[in-house]
C-alpha positions as CSV (number, residue, x, y, z in Angstrom):
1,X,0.0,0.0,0.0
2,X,1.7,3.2,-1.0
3,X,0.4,6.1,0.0
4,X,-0.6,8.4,2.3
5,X,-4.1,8.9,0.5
6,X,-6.4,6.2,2.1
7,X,-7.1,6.5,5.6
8,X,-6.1,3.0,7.3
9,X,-9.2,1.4,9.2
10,X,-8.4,-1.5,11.9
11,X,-10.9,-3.8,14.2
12,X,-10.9,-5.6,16.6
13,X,-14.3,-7.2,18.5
14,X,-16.3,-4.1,18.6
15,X,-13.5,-1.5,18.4
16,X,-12.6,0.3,15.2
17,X,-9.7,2.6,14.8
18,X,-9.1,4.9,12.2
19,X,-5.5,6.2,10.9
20,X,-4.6,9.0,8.7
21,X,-1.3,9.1,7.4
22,X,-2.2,12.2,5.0
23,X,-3.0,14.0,8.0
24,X,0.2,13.6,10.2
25,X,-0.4,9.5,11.4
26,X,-3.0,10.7,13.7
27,X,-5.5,8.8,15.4
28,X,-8.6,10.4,13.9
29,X,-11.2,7.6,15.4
30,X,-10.7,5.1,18.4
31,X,-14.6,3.6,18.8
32,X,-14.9,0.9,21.4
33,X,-18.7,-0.4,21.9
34,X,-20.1,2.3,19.9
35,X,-18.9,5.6,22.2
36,X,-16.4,7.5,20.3
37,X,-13.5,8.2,22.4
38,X,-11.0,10.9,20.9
39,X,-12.3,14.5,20.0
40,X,-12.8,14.7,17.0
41,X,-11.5,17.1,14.2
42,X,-8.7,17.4,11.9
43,X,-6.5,18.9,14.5
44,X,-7.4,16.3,17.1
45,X,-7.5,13.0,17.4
46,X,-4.3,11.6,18.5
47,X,-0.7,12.9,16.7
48,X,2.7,11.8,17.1
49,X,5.2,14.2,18.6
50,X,8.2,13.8,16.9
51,X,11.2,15.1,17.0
52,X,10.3,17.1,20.0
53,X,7.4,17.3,22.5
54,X,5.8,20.1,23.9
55,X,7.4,23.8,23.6
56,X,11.0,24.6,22.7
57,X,11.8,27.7,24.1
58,X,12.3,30.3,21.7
59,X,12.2,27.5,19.1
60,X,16.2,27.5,19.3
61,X,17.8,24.2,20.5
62,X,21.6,23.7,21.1
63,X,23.2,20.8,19.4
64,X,27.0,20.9,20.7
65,X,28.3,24.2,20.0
66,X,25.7,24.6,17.1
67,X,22.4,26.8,17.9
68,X,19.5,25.6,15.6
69,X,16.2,27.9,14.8
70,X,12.7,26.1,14.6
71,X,9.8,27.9,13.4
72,X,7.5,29.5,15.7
73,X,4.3,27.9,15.2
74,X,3.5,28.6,18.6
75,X,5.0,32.2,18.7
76,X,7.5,33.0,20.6
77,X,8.0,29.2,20.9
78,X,8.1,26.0,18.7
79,X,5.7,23.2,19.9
80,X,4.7,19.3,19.0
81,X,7.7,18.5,16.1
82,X,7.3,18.0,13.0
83,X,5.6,14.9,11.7
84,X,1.9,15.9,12.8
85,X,2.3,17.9,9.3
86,X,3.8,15.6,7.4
87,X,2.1,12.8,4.9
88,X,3.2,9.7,6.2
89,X,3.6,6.3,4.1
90,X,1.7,3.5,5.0
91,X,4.5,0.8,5.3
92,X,2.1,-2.7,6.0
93,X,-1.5,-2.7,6.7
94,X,-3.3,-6.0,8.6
95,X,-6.9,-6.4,10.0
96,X,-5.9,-5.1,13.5
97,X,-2.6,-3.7,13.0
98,X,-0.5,-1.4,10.6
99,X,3.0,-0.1,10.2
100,X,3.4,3.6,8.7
101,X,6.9,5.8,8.4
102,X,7.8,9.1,7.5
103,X,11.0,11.0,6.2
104,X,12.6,13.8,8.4
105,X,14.0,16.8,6.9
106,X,13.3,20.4,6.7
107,X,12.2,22.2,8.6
108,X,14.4,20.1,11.3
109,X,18.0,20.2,10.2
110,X,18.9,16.6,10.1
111,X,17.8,13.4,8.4
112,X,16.2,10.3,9.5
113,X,13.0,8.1,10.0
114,X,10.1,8.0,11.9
115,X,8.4,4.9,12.2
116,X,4.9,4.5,13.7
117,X,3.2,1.0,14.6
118,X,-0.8,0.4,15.9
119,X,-1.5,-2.8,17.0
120,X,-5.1,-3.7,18.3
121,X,-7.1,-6.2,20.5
122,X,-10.6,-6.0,21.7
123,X,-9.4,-4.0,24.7
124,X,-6.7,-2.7,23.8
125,X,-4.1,-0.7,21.8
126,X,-0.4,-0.2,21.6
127,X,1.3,2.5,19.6
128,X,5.3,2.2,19.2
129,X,6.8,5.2,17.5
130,X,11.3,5.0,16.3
131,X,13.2,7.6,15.4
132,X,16.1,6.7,13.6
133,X,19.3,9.0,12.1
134,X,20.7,8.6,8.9
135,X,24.1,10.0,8.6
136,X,24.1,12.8,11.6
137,X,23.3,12.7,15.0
138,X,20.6,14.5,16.4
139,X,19.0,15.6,19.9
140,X,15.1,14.1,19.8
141,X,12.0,13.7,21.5
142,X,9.3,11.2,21.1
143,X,5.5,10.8,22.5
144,X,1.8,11.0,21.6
145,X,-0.6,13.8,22.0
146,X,-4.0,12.1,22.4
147,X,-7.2,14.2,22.9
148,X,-10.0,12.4,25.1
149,X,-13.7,13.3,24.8
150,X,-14.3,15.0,28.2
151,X,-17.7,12.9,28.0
152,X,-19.4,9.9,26.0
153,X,-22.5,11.3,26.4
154,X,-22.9,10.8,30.7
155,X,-20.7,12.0,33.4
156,X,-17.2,13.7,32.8
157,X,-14.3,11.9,33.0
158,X,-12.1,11.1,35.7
159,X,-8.6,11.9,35.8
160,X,-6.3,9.6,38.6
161,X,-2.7,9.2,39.2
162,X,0.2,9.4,41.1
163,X,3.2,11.0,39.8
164,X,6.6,11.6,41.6
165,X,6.8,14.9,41.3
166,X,5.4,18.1,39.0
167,X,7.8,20.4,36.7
168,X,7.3,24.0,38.0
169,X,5.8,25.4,35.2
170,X,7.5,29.3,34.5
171,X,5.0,32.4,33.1
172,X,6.1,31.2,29.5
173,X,4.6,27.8,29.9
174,X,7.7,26.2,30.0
175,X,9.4,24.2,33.4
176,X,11.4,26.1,35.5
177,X,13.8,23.3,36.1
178,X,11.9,23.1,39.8
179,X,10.2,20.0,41.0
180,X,7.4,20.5,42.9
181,X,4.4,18.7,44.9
182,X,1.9,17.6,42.7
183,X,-0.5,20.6,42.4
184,X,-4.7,20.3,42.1
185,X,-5.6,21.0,38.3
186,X,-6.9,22.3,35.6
187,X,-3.4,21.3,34.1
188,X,-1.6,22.3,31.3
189,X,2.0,20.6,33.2
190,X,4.7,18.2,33.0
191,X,4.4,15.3,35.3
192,X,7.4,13.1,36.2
193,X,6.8,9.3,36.8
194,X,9.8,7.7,36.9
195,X,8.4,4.0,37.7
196,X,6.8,4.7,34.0
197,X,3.4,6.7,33.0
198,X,0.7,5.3,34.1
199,X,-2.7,7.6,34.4
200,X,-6.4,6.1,34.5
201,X,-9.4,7.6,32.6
202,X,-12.9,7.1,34.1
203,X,-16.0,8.1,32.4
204,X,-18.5,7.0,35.5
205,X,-20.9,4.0,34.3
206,X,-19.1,4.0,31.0
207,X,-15.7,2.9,30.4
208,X,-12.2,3.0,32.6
209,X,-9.0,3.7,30.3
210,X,-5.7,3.3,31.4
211,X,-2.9,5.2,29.3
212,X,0.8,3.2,30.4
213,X,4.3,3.7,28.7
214,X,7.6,2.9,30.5
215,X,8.3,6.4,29.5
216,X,8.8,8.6,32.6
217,X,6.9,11.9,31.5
218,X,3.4,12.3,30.7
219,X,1.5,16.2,30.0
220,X,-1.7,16.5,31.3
221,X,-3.9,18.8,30.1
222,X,-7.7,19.6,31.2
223,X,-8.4,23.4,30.7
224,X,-10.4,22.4,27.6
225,X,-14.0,21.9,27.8
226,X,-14.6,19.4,24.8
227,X,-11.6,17.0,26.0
228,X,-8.2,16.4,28.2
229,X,-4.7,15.2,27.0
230,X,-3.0,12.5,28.5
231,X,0.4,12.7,27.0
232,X,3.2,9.8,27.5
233,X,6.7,11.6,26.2
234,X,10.2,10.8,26.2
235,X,11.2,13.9,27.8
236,X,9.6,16.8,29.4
237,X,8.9,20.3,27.4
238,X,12.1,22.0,26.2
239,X,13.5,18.5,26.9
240,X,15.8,19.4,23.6
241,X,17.5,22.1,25.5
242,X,17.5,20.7,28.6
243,X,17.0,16.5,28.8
244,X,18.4,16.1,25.5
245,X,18.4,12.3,24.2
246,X,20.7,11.8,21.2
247,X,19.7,9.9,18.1
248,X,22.9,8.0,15.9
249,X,22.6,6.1,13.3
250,X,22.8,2.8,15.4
251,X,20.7,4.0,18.2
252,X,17.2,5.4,17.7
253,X,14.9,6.4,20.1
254,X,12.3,4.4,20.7
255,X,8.8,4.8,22.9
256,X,5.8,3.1,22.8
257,X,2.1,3.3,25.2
258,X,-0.6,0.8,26.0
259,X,-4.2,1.9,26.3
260,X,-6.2,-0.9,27.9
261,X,-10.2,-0.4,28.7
262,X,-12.8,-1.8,30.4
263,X,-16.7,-1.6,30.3
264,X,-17.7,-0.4,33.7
C-alpha cells in the first residue's frame, strides 16, 4: 500500500480505529462499543510528537556548540515536532494492525526516520513510534498527543494518578527546572513518573481507560471543555534544551504506550 491517501481502518471485537497518514499519522477515530473516544477534528485526534514534544523555548535548541532555529508555530516558541504535518507512508497494513513511516527533513535540520506501529485487540491498543538518524546525529523527543472526549454522552471523566513529582511550570509555559508537589488541576504541566506513566481515565458507568508507557513523563492537560490530554513523552517540554536524548545512526529512540479499557 503506497500512500498516504487512504485513511487505514483497523478492528478488533467491537472497536474500530481509524488512521490517517495524510493527516500527520493521527489517530482520527478510536470507537470501542459504539462511544467514540477521541475529539474529534482534523486537529485532534491523536498525533505523534516527533522530533520534540511540547514547547522549545524560543524555538532554538543547542546541538553541541551549534544553535538551531525552529519555526515558531506557537509564537515565541516551537511546539509538538514535525511529523503531525507531514504525509506519512503506509508501510504494512493488517486487519488489527499497521506499520506507517515518515521521512525527516526540513524544517528540522537533520535526516532520518520515523516509524509508527498500531497494533489492536478488543481491549486494547499499543502505539510504538522510532526515530532513527541517517548520517548525523541529532537531539530528539518522542510521544503521543492524544485528545480524550471529556464525555461519552454521561458524566465527565475522571482523571487519577500518582506521579513523583510536577515540573514548575514558569510564566512562559515552560518548566522552570523546579520539581514540585503535585499541584490540584486544571493542568496544562509536566508530570514526572519515573516508575513509567501510568494515568487512568474514568468516564463513570461507561468505560475506565488506562494510558501506560515505561516512559517517565506524561503532560496532562484539562483546561479544555470538549476533551483532556494524556500525553506519554520521552522527555519533558524544552526537553531538547535541557533532557536532550541523542539519536545516531545505530541507536534510535524508541517509545511506545498501552491503552487498555474496560466496560464499567
Amino acid at each position: 500500500m503506497s500512500s498516504s491517501e487512504e485513511n487505514v481502518r483497523l478492528a478488533a471485537g467491537d472497536v474500530e480505529l481509524t488512521i490517517s497518514p495524510r493527516n500527520g499519522c493521527r489517530i482520527e477515530s478510536l470507537i470501542v462499543g459504539g462511544a467514540e473516544l477521541l475529539r474529534q477534528g482534523p486537529r485532534y485526534g491523536c498525533f505523534p510528537m516527533v522530533p520534540w514534544c511540547g514547547r522549545v523555548e524560543n524555538g532554538m535548541f543547542h546541538d553541541g556548540a551549534v544553535t538551531r532555529q525552529l519555526p515558531l508555530n506557537a509564537p515565541p516558541h516551537a511546539i509538538h515536532g514535525t511529523v503531525r504535518d507531514l504525509p506519512w507512508r503506509t508501510a504494512r497494513k493488517e486487519s488489527a494492525g499497521a506499520v506507517f513511516t515518515c521521512e525527516l527533513g526540513d524544517p528540522w535540520p537533520y535526516t532520518g526516520r520515523v516509524t509508527q506501529m498500531a497494533e489492536l485487540t478488543a481491549d486494547s491498543l499499543t502505539l510504538t513510534l522510532c526515530v532513527e538518524a541517517y548520517d548525523e546525529s541529532f537531539p530528539a523527543q518522542a510521544g503521543w498527543h492524544p485528545w480524550f472526549a471529556r464525555d461519552l454522552g454521561g458524566e465527565d471523566v475522571r482523571i487519577d494518578f500518582s506521579p513523583a513529582w510536577q515540573e514548575e511550570r514558569g510564566e512562559n509555559h515552560l518548566p522552570t527546572g523546579r520539581r514540585i508537589d503535585p499541584l490540584p488541576g486544571p493542568w496544562d504541566d509536566c508530570f514526572g513518573m519515573p516508575d513509567g506513566v501510568s494515568v487512568a481515565l474514568t468516564w463513570p458507568g461507561q468505560l475506565e481507560l488506562t494510558v501506560a508507557s515505561r516512559a517517565e513523563w506524561a503532560v496532562i492537560y484539562d483546561e479544555q471543555r470538549e476533551a483532556v490530554c494524556v500525553e506519554p513523552q520521552s522527555g519533558p517540554p524544552n526537553g531538547l534544551n535541557t533532557h536532550p536524548r541523542l539519536v545516531t545512526p545505530i541507536d534510535p529512540l524508541e517509545i511506545a504506550t498501552t491503552w487498555s479499557w474496560r466496560r464499567l
